[in-house]
N, C-alpha and C positions, 0 to 999 in steps of 0.2 A: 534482296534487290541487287542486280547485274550494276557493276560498276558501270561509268557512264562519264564521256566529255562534258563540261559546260556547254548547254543550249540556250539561247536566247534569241526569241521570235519579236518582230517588228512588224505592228499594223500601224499603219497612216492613214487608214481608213475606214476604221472601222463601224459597228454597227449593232444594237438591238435588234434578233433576228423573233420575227414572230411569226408560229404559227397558228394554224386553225381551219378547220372545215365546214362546207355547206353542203346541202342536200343536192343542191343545182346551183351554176352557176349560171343565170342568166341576167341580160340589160334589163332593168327598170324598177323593178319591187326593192323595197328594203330585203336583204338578205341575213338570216337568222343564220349567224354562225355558231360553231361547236367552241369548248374553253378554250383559252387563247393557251400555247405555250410560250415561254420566252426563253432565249438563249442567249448568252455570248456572241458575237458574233465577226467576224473580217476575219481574212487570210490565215494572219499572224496568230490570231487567238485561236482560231478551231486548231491551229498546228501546236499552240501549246495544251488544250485542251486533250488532244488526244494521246502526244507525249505521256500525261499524267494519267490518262484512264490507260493506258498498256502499260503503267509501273514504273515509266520515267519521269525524271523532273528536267522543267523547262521555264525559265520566268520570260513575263508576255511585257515587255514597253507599247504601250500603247495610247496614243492620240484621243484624249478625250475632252467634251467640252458637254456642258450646261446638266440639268437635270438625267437626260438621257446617259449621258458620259457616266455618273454616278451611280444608276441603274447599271450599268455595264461593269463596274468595278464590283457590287455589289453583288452580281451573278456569278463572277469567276470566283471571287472568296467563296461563294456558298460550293464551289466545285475544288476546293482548296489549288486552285490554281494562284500560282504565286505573280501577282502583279505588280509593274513598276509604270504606274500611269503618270502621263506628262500632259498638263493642263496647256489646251490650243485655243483657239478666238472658236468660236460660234459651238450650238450643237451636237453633239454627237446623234448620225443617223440611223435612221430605223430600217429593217428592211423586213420584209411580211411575203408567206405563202398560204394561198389557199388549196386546199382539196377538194373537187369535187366528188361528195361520194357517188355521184349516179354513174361514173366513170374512172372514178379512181385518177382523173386529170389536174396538174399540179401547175398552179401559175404562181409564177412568181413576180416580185416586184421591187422593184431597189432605188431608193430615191436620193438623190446625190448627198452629198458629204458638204459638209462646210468649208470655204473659201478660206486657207488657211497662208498665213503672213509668214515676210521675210522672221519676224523674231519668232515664229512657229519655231521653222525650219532649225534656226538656230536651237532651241531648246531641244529640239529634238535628238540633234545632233551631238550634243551638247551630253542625252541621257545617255545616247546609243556608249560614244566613247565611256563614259565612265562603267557601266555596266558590263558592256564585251566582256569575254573572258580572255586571258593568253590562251591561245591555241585549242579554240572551244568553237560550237559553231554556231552559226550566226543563221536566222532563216528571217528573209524580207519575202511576204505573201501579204496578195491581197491589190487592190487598186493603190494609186496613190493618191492623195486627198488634193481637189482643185486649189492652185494659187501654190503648191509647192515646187520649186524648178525640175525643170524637164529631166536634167539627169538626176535626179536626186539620189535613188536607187542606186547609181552608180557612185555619187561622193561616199555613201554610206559604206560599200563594198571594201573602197578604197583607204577610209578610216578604218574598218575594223580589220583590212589585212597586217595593219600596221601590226596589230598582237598578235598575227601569226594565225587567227580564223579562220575558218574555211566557209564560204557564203553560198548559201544554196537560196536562189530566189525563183517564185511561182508569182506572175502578175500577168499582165493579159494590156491589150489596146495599144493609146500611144507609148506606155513606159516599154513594155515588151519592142512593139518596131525600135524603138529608142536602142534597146539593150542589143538588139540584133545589126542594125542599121553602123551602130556607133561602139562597137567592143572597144575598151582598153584592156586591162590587166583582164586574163578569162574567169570569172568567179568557178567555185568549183562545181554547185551544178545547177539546169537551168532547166526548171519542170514546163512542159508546154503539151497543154492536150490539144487533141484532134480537131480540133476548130480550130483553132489557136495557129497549131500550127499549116493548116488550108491556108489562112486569111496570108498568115508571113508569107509564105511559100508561093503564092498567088497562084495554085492548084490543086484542086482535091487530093484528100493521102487516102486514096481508095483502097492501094494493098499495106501490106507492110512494107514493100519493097520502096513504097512510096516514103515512107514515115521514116524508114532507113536511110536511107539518103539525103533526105528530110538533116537528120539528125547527125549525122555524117557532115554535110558540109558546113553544119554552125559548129563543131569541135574544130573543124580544118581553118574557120577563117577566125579562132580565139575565143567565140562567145563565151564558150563554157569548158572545163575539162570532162563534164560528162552531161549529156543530154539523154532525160529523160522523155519522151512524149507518150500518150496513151492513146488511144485508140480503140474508147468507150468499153462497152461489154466485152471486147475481145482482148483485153489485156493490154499491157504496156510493154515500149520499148526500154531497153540502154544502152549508149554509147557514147565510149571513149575513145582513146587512140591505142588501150588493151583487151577494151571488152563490147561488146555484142549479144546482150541479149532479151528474150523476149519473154515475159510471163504471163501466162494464161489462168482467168481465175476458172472456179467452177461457175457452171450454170445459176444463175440468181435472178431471184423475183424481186423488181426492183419496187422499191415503196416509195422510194424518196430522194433523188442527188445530192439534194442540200448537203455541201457540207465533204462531199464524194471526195474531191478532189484536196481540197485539204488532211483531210485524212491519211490519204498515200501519204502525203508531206511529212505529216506527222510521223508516223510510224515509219517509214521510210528513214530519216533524221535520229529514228532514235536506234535503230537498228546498226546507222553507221555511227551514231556515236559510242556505241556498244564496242562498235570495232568487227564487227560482222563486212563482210565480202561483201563487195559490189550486186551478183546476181542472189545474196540470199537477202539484202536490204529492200531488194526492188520486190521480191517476193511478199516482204511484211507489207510496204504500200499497197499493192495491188491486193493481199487481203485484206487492209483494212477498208479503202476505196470499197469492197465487195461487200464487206458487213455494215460497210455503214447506208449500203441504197437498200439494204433489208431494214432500216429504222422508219419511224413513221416521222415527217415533217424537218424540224430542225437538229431531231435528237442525233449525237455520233456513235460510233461504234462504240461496242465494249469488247474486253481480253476477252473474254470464252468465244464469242464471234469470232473476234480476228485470226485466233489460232486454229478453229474448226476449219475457217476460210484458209487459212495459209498451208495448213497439213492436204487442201483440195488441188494449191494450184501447183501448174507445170510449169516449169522453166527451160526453154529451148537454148540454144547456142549457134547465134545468125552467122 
């Protein structure tokens, strides 16, 4: 095993991810689905989940509440993923995709998180510090769960630089405008795919040229010290204020996203805790991101994939 930095992934919102298939998906009949699978599921966990299926270790803090939450702790042990669960008020949520097989069409479904309190927040906070490592790194993915403050994302950042971390967060909606809109100290990197970054940007990233400067002007005005974004089947960007560049996977039939995007994270994350170079890091995401849309439903990449996928792609210099 490749030596390796302390990792430690943060869900606040996590989730029982379930799948399963129908014949058709159409309005009004009872619908006869295929066996359910169940997964782990939110930001933070699929980024520690995949950490451990490529050979690394990563322990997941994660936000859980009632029967569901316990299901959830229960799935990651049976994947020897190392969990540090912190009990919050209500539920832990489900989320469910179906497949149609007359189409191979994949809908998904994601039902909100529980309304969690001022002494959440606290516990949570409370787990993060004591757990961080000195000088280890820190990954916040995933939504952040209702009723927790708006910056939150950001006190966490700001707590765990105190031991010298390096914080790499992937989120989406209002915490992301939040993180863009309101930078302090710039976390060190801040993943943000092709939608993601349209909606910020309030204009399509049609080229790369678009997504480049895209990504250019959140390092210039502090967001991040390196900003990733992706730009779906065509591979991902990177930039800092040393590096520029873009990675191409191969050509992929895609089964499934679930999951897609965390994966990069993951592998990504362990690559740089490896101490691997900025464009051979971005290389591991992007093939893991690729082997895991060749999985069916919720399931993630495995090593033999990733490295088949990683020895395909090409890496440019923007």
């Amino acid at each position: 095993m490749r030596a390796q930095a302390d990792i430690l992934t943060i869900t606040l919102n996590p989730a029982v991810d379930l799948a399963t298939n129908v014949a058709q998906v159409i309005a009004g009949p009872k619908l006869r689905c295929g066996p359910p699978r169940f997964d782990p599921g939110g930001g933070g966990v699929n980024v520690a989940r995949t950490v451990c299926k490529l050979g690394g270790v990563a322990r997941a803090i994660v936000a859980i509440g009632g029967a569901m939450g316990e299901m959830l702790i229960e799935l990651l042990a049976a994947e020897d993923v190392p969990a540090l669960p912190v009990a919050v008020s209500g539920e832990t949520r489900q989320s469910f995709a179906v497949t149609d097989n007359s189409n191979s069409a994949q809908f998904r479904f994601s039902v909100p998180g529980p309304a969690l309190q001022s002494k959440d927040a606290y516990q949570l906070l409370a787990a993060i510090a004591e757990h961080a490592a000195k000088d280890g790194w820190v990954v916040i993915s995933g939504s952040v769960a209702p009723g927790l403050p708006a910056d939150f994302q950001s006190q966490i950042a700001s707590l765990v630089a105190k031991k010298g971390a390096r914080v790499i967060i992937d989120t989406s909606s209002h915490a992301l405008d939040r993180l863009i809109a309101h930078p302090t100290t710039p976390v060190h990197l801040l993943r943000v795919d092709q939608s993601e970054a349209a909606e910020a940007a309030g204009r399509p990233m049609t080229t790369v040229a678009d997504s480049l400067s895209f990504a250019a002007d959140l390092v210039a005005c502090g967001v991040a010290e390196t900003i990733v974004t992706g730009r779906g089947a065509e591979g991902s960007i990177l930039v800092s204020n040393k590096h520029r560049f873009f990675c191409r996977p191969p050509v992929i039939k895609a089964h499934s996203t679930i999951g897609a995007g965390d994966a990069f994270v993951g592998a990504m994350t362990l690559a740089l805790a490896r101490g691997d170079a900025p464009d051979q890091a971005l290389q591991w995401g992007v093939a893991a991101a690729g082997a895991t849309v060749k999985t069916e439903g919720t399931a993630l990449c495995e090593l033999a994939s990733v490295q088949t996928c990683f020895d395909a792609c090409r890496i440019e210099v923007l």
